[in-house]
PyMOL Python script that loads the backbone (N, CA, C, O; Angstrom):
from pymol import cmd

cmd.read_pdbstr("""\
ATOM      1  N   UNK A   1     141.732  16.182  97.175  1.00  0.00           N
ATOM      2  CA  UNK A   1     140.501  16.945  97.078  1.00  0.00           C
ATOM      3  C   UNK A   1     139.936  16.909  95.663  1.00  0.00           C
ATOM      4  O   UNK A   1     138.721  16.893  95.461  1.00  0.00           O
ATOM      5  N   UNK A   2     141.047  16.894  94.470  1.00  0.00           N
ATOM      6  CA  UNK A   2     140.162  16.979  93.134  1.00  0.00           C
ATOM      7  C   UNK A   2     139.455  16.009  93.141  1.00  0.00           C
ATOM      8  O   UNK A   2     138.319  16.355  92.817  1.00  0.00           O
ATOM      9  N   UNK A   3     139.540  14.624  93.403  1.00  0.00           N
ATOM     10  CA  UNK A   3     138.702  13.190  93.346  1.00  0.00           C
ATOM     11  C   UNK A   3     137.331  13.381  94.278  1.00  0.00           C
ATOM     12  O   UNK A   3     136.227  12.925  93.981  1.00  0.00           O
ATOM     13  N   UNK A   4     137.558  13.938  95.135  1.00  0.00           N
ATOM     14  CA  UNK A   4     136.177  14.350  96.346  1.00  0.00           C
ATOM     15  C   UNK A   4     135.401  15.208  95.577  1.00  0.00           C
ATOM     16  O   UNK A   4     134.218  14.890  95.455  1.00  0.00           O
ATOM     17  N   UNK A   5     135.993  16.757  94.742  1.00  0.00           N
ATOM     18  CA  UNK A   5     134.786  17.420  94.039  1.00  0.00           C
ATOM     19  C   UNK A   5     134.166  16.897  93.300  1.00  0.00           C
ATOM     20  O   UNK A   5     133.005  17.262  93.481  1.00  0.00           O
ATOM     21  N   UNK A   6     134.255  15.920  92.182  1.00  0.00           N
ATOM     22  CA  UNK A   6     133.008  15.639  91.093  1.00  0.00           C
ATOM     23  C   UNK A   6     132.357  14.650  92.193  1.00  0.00           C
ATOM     24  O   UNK A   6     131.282  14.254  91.742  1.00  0.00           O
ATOM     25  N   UNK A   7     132.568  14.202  93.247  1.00  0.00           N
ATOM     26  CA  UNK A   7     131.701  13.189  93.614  1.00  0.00           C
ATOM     27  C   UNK A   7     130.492  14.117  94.354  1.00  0.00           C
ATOM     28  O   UNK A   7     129.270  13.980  94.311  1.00  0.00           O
ATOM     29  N   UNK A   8     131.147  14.896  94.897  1.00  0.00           N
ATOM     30  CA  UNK A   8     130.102  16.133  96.230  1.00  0.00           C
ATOM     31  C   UNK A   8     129.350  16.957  95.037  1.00  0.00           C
ATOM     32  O   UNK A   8     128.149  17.145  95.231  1.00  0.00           O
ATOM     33  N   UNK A   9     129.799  17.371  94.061  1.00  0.00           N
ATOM     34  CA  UNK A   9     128.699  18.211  93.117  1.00  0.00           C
ATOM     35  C   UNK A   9     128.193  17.158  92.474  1.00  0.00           C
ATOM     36  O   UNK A   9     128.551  17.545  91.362  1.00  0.00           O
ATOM     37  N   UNK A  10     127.699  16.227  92.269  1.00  0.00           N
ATOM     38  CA  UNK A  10     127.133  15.790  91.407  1.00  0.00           C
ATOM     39  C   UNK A  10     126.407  14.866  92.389  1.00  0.00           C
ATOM     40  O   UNK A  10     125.268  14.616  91.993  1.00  0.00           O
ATOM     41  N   UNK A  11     126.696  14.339  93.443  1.00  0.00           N
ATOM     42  CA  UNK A  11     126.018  13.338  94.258  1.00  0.00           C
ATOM     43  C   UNK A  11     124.187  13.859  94.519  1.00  0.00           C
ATOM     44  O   UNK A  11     123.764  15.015  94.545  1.00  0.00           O
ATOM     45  N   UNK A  12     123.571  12.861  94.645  1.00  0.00           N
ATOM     46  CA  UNK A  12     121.809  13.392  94.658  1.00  0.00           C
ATOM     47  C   UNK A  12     121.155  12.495  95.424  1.00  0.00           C
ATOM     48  O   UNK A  12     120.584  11.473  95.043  1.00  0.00           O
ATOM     49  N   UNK A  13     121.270  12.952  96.604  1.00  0.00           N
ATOM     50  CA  UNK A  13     120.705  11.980  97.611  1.00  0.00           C
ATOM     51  C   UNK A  13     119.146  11.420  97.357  1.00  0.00           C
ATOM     52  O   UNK A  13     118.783  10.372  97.891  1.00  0.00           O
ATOM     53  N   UNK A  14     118.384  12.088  96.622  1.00  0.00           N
ATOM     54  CA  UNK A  14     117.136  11.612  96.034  1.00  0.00           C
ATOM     55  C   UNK A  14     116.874  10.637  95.556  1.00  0.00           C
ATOM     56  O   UNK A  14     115.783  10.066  95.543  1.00  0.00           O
ATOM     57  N   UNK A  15     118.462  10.137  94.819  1.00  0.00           N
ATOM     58  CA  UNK A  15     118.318   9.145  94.281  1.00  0.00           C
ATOM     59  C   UNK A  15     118.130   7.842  94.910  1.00  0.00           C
ATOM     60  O   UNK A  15     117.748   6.784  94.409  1.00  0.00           O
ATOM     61  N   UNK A  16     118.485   8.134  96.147  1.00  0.00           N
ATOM     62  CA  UNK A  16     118.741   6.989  96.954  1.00  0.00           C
ATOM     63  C   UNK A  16     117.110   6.885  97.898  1.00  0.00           C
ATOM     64  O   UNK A  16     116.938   6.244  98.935  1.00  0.00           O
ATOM     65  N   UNK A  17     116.225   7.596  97.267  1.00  0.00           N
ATOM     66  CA  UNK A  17     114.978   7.201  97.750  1.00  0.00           C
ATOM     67  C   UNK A  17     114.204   8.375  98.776  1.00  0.00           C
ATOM     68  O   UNK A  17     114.939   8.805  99.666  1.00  0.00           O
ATOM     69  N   UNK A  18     113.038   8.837  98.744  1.00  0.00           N
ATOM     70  CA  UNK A  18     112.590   9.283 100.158  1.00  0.00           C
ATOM     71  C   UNK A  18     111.983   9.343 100.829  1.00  0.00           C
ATOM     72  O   UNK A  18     111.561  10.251 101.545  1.00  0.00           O
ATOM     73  N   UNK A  19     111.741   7.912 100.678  1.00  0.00           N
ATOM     74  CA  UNK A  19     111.222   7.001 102.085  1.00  0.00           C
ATOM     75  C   UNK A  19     112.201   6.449 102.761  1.00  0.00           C
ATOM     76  O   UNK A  19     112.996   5.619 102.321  1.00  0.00           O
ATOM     77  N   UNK A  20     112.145   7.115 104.365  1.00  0.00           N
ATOM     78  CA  UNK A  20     113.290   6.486 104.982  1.00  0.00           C
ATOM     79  C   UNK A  20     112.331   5.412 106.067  1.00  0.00           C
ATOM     80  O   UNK A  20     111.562   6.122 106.717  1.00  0.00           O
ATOM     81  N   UNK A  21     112.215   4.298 106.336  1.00  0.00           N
ATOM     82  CA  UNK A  21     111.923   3.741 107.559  1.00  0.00           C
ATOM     83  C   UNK A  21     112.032   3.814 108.418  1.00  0.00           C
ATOM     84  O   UNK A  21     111.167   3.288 109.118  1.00  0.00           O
ATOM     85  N   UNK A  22     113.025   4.428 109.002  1.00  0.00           N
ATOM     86  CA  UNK A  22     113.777   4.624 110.318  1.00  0.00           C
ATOM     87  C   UNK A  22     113.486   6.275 110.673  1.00  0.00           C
ATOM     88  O   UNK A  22     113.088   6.959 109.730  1.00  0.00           O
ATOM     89  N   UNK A  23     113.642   6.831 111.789  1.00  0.00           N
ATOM     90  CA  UNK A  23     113.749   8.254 112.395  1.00  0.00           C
ATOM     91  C   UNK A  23     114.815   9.056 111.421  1.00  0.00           C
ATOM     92  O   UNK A  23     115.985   8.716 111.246  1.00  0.00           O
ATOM     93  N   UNK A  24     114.273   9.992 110.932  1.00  0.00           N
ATOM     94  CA  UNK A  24     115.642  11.202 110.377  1.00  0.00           C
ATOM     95  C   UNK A  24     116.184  11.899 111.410  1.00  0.00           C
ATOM     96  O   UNK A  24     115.624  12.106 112.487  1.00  0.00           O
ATOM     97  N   UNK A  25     117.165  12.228 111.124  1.00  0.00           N
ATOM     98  CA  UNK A  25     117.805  13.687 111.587  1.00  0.00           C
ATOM     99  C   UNK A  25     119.019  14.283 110.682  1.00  0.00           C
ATOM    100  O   UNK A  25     120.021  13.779 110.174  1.00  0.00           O
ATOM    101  N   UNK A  26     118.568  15.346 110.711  1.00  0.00           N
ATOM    102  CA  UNK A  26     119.913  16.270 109.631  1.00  0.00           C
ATOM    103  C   UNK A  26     120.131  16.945 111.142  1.00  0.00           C
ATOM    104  O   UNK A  26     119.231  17.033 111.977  1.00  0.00           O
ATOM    105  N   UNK A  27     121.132  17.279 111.277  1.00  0.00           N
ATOM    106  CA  UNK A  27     121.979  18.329 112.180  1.00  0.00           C
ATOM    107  C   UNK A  27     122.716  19.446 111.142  1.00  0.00           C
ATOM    108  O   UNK A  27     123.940  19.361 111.243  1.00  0.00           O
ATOM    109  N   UNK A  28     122.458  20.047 110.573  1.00  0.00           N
ATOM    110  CA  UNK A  28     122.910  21.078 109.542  1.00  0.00           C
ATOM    111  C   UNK A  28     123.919  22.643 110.305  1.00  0.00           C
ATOM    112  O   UNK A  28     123.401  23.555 110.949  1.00  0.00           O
ATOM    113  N   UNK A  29     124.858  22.558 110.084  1.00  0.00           N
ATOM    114  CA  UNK A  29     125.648  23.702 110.279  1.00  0.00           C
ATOM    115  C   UNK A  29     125.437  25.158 109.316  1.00  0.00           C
ATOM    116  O   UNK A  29     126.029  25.509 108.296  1.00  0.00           O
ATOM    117  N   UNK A  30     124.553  25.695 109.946  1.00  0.00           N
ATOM    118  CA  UNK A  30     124.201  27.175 109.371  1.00  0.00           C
ATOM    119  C   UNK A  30     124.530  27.880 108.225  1.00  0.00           C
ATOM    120  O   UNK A  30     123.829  28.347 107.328  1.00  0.00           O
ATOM    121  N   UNK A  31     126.446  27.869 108.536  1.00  0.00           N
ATOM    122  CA  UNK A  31     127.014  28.267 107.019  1.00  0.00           C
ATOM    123  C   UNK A  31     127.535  27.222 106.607  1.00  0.00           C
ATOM    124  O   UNK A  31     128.640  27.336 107.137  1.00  0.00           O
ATOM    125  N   UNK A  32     127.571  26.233 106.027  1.00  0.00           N
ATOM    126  CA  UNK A  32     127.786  24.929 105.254  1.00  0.00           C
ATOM    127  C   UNK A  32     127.989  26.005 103.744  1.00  0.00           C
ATOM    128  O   UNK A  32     127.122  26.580 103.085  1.00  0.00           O
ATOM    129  N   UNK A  33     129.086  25.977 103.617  1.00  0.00           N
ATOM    130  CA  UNK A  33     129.167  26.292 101.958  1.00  0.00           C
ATOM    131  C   UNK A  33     129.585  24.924 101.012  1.00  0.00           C
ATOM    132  O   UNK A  33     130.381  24.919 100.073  1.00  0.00           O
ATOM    133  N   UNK A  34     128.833  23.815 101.526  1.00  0.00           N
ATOM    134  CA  UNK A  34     129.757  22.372 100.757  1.00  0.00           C
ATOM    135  C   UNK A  34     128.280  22.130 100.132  1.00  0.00           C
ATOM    136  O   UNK A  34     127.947  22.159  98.948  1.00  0.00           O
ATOM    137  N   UNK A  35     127.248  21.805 101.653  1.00  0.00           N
ATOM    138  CA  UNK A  35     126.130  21.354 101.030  1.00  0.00           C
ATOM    139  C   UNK A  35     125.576  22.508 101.967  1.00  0.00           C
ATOM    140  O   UNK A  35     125.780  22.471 103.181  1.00  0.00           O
ATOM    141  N   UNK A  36     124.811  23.619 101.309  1.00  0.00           N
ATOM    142  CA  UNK A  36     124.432  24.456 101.870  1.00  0.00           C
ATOM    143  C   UNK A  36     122.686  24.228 102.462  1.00  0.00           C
ATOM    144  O   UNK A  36     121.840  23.349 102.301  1.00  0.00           O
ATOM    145  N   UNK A  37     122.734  25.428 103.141  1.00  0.00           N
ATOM    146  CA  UNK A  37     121.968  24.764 104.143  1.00  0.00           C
ATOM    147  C   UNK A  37     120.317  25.454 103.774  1.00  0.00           C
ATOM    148  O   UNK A  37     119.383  25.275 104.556  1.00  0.00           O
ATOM    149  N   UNK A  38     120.206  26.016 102.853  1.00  0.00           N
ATOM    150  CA  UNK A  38     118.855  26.078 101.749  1.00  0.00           C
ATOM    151  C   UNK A  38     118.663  24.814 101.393  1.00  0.00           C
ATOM    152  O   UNK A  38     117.608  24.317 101.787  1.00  0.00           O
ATOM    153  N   UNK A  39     119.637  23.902 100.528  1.00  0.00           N
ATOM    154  CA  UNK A  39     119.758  23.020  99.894  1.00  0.00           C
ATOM    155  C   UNK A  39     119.321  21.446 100.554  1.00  0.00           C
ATOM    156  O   UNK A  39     118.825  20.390 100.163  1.00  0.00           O
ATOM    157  N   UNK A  40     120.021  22.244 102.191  1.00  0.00           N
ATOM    158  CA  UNK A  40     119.474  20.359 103.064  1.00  0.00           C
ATOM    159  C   UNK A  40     118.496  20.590 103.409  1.00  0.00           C
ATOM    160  O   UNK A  40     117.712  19.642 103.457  1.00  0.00           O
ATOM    161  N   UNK A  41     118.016  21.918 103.824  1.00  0.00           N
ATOM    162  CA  UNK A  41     116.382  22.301 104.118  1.00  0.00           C
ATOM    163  C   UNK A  41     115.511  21.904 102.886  1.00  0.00           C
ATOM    164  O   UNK A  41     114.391  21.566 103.269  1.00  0.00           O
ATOM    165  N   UNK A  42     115.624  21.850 101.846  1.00  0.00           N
ATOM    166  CA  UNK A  42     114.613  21.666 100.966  1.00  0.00           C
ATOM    167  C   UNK A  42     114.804  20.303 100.551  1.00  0.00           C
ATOM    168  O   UNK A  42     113.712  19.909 100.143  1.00  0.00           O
ATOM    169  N   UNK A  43     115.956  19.086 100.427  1.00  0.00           N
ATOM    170  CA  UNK A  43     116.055  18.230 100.369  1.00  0.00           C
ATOM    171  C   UNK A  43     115.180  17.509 102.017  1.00  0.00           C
ATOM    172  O   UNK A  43     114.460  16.531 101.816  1.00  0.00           O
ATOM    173  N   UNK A  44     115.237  17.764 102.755  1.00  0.00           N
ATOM    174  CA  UNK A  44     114.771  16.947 104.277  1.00  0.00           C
ATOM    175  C   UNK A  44     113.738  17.163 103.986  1.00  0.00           C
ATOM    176  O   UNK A  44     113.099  16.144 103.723  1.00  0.00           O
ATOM    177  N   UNK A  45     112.937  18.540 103.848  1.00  0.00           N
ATOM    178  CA  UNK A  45     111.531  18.386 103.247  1.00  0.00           C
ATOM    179  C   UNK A  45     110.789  17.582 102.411  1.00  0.00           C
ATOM    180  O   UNK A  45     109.575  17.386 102.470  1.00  0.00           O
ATOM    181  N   UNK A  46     111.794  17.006 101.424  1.00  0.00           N
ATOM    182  CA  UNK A  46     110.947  16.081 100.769  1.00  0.00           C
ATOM    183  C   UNK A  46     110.891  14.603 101.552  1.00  0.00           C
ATOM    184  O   UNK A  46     109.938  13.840 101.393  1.00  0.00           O
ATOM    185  N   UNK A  47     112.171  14.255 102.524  1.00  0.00           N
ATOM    186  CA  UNK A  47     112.297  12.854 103.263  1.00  0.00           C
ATOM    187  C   UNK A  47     110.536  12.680 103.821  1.00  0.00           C
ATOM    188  O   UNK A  47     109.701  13.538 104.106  1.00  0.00           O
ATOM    189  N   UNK A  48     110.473  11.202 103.808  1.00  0.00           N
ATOM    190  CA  UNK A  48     108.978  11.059 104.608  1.00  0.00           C
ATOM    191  C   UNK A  48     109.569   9.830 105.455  1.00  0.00           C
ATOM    192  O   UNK A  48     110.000   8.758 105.031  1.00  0.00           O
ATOM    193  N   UNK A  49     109.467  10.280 106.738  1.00  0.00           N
ATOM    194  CA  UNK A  49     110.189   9.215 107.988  1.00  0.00           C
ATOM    195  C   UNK A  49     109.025   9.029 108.734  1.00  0.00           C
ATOM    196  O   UNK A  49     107.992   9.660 108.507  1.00  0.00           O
ATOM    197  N   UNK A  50     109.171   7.995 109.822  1.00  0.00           N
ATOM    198  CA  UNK A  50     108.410   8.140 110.437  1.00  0.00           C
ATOM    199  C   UNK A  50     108.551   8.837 111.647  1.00  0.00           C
ATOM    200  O   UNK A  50     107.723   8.666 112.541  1.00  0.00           O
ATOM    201  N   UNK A  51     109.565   9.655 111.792  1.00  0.00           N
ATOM    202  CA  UNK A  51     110.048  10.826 112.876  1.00  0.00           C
ATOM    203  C   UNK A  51     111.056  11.577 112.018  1.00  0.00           C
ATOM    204  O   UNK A  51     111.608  11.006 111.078  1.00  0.00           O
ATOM    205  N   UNK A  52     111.217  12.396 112.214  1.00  0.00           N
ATOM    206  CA  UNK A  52     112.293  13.377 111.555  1.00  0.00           C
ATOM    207  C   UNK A  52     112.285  14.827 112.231  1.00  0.00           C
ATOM    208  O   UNK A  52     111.251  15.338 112.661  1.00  0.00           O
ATOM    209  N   UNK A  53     113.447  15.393 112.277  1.00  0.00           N
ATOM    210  CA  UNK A  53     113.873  16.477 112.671  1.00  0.00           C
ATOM    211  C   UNK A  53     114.988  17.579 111.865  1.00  0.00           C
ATOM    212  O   UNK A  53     116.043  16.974 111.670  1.00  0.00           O
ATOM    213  N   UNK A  54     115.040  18.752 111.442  1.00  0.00           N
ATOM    214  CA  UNK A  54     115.826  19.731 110.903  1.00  0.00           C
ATOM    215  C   UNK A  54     116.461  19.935 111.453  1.00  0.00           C
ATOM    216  O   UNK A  54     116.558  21.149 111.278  1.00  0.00           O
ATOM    217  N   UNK A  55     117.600  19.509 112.613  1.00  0.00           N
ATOM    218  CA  UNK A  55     118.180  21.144 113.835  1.00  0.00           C
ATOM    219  C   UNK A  55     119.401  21.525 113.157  1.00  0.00           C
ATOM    220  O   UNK A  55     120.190  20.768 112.593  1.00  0.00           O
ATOM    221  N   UNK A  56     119.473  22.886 113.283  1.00  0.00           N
ATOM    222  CA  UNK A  56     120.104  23.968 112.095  1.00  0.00           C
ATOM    223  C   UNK A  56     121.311  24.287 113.418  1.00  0.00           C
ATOM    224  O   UNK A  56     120.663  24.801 114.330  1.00  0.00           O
ATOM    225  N   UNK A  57     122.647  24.180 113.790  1.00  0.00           N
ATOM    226  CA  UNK A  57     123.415  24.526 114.298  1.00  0.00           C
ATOM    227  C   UNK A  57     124.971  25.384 114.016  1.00  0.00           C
ATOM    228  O   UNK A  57     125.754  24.924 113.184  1.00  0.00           O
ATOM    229  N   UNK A  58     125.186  26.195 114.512  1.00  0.00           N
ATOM    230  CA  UNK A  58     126.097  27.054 114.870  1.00  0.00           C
ATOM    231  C   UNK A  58     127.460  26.542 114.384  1.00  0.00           C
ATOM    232  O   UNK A  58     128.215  26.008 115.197  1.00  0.00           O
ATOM    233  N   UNK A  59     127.933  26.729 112.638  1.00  0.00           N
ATOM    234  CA  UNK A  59     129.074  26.627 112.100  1.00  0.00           C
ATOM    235  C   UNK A  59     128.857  26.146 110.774  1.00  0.00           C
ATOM    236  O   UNK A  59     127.762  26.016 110.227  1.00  0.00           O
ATOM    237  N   UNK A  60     130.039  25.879 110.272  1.00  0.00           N
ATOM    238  CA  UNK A  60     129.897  24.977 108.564  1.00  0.00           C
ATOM    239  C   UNK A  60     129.759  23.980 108.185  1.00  0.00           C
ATOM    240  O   UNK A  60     129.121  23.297 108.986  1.00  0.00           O
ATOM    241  N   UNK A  61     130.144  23.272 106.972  1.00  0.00           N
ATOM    242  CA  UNK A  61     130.488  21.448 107.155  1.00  0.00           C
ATOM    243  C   UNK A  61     130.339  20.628 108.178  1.00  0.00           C
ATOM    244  O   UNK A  61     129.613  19.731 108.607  1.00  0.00           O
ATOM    245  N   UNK A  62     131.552  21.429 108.488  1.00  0.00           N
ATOM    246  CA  UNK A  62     131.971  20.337 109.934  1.00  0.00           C
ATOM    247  C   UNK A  62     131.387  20.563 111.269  1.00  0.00           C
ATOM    248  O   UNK A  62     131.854  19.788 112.104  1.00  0.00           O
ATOM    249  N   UNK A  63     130.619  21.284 111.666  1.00  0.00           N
ATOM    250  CA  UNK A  63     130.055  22.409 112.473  1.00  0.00           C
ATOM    251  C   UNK A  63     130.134  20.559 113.565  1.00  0.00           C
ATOM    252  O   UNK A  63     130.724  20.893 114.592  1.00  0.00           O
ATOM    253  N   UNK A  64     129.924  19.564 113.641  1.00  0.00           N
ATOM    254  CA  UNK A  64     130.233  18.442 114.699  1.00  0.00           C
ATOM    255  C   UNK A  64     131.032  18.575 115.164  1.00  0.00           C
ATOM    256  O   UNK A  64     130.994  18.324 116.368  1.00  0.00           O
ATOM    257  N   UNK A  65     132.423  19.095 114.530  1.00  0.00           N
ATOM    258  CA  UNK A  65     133.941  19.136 114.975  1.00  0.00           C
ATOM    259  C   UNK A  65     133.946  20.495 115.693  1.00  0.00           C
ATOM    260  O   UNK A  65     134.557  20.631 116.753  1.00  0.00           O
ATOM    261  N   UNK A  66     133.332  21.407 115.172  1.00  0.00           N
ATOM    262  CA  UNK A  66     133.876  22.890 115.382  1.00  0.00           C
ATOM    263  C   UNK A  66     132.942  23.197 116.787  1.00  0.00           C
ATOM    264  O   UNK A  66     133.272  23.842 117.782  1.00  0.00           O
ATOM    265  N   UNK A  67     132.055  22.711 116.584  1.00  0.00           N
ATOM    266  CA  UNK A  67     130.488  22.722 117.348  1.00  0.00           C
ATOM    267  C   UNK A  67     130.451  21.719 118.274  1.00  0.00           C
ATOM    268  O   UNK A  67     129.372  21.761 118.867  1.00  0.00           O
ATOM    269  N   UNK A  68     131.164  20.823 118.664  1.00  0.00           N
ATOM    270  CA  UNK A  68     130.506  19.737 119.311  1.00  0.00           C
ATOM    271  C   UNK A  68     129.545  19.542 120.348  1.00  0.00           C
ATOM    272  O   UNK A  68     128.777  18.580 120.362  1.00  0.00           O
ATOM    273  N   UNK A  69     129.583  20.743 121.514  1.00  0.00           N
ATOM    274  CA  UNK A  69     128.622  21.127 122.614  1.00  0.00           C
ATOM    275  C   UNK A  69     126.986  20.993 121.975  1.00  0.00           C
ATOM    276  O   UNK A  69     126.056  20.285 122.361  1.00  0.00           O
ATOM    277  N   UNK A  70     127.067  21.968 120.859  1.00  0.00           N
ATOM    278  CA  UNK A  70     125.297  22.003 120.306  1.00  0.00           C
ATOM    279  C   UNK A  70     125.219  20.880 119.752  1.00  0.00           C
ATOM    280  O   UNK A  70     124.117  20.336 119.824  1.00  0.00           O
ATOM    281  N   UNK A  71     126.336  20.146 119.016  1.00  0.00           N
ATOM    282  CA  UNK A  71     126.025  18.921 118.167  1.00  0.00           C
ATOM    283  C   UNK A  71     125.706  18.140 118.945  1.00  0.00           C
ATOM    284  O   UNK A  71     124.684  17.573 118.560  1.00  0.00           O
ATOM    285  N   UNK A  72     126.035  17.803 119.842  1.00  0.00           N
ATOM    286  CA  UNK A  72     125.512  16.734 120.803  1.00  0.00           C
ATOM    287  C   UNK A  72     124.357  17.067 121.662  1.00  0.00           C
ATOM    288  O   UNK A  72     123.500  16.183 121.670  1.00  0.00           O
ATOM    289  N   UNK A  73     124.098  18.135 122.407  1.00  0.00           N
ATOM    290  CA  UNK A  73     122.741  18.811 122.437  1.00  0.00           C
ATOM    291  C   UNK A  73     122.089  18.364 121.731  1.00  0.00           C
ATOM    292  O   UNK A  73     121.434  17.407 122.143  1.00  0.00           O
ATOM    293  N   UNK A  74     121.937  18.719 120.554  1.00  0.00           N
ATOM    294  CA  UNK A  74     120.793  17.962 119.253  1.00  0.00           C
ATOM    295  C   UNK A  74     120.880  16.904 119.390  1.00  0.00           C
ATOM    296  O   UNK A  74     119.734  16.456 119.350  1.00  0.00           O
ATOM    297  N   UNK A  75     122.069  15.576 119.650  1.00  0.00           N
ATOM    298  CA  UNK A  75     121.916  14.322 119.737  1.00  0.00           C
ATOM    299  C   UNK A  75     120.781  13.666 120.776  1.00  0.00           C
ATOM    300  O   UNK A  75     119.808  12.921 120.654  1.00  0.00           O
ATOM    301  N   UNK A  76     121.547  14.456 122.008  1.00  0.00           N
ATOM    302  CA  UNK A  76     120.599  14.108 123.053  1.00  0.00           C
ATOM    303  C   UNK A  76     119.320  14.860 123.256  1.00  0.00           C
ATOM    304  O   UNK A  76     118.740  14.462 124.266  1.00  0.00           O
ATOM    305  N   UNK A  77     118.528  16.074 122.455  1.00  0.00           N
ATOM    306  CA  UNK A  77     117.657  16.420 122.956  1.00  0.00           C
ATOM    307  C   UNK A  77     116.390  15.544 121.801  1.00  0.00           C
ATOM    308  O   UNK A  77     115.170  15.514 121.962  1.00  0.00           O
ATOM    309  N   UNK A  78     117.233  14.884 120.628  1.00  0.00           N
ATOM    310  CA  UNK A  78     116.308  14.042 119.875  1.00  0.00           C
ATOM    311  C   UNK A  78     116.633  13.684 119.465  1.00  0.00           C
ATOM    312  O   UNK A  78     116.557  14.132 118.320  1.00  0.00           O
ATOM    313  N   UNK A  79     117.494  12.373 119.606  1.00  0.00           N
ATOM    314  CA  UNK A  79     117.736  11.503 119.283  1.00  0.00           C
ATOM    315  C   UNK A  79     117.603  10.171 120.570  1.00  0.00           C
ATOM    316  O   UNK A  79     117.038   9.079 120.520  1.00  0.00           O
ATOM    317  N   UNK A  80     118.377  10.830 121.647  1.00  0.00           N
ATOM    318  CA  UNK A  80     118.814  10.208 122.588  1.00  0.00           C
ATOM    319  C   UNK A  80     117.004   9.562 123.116  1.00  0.00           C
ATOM    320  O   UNK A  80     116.799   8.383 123.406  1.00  0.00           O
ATOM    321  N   UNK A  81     116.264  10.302 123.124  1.00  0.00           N
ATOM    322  CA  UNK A  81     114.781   9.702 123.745  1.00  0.00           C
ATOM    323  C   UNK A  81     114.258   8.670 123.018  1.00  0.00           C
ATOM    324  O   UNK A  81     113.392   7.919 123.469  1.00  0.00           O
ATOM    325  N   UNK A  82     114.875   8.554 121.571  1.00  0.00           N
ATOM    326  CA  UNK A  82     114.203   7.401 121.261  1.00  0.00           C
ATOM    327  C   UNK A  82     114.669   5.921 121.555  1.00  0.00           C
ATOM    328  O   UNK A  82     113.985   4.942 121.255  1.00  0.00           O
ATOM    329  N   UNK A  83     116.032   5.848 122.235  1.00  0.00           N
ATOM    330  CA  UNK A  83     116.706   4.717 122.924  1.00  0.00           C
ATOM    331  C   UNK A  83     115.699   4.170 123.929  1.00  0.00           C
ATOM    332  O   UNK A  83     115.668   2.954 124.114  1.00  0.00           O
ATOM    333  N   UNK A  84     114.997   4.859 124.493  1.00  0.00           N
ATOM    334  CA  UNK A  84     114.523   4.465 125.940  1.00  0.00           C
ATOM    335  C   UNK A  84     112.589   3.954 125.786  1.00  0.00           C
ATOM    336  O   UNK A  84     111.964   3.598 126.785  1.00  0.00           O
TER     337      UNK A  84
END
""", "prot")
cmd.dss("prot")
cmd.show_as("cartoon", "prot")
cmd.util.cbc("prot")
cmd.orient("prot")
């Protein structure tokens, strides 16, 4: 874990651009105390996609693992339509 903290506090996804080409989606777990969830809300705000979505779900970090029923809900209620 000490090698994982300086990388997670200091990492800046901005840097990596925010123009995405492709569809966004954040699936954000409510209480996230890693990357909190003020923090991905105001970071996604700045993304400019040409589809994008916020959905804010029920747990922390890992809220995929802990959550999986809503996490996948969100997969399939927008994501899954753009396959077809």
């Amino acid at each position: 874990m000490s090698r994982l903290s300086p990388v997670e506090t200091s990492f800046d996804a901005r840097a990596l651009g925010l123009d995405v080409p492709v569809p966004f989606f954040v699936i954000q777990g409510r209480e996230d105390h890693i990357a909190p969830f003020e923090v991905a809300q105001a970071y996604f705000a700045e993304v400019r996609a040409p589809k994008k979505a916020f959905l804010p779900i029920a747990g922390g970090h890992y809220a995929c693992f802990t959550n999986p029923i809503e996490f996948v809900d969100a997969l399939r209620r927008h994501v899954r339509p753009l396959t077809k």
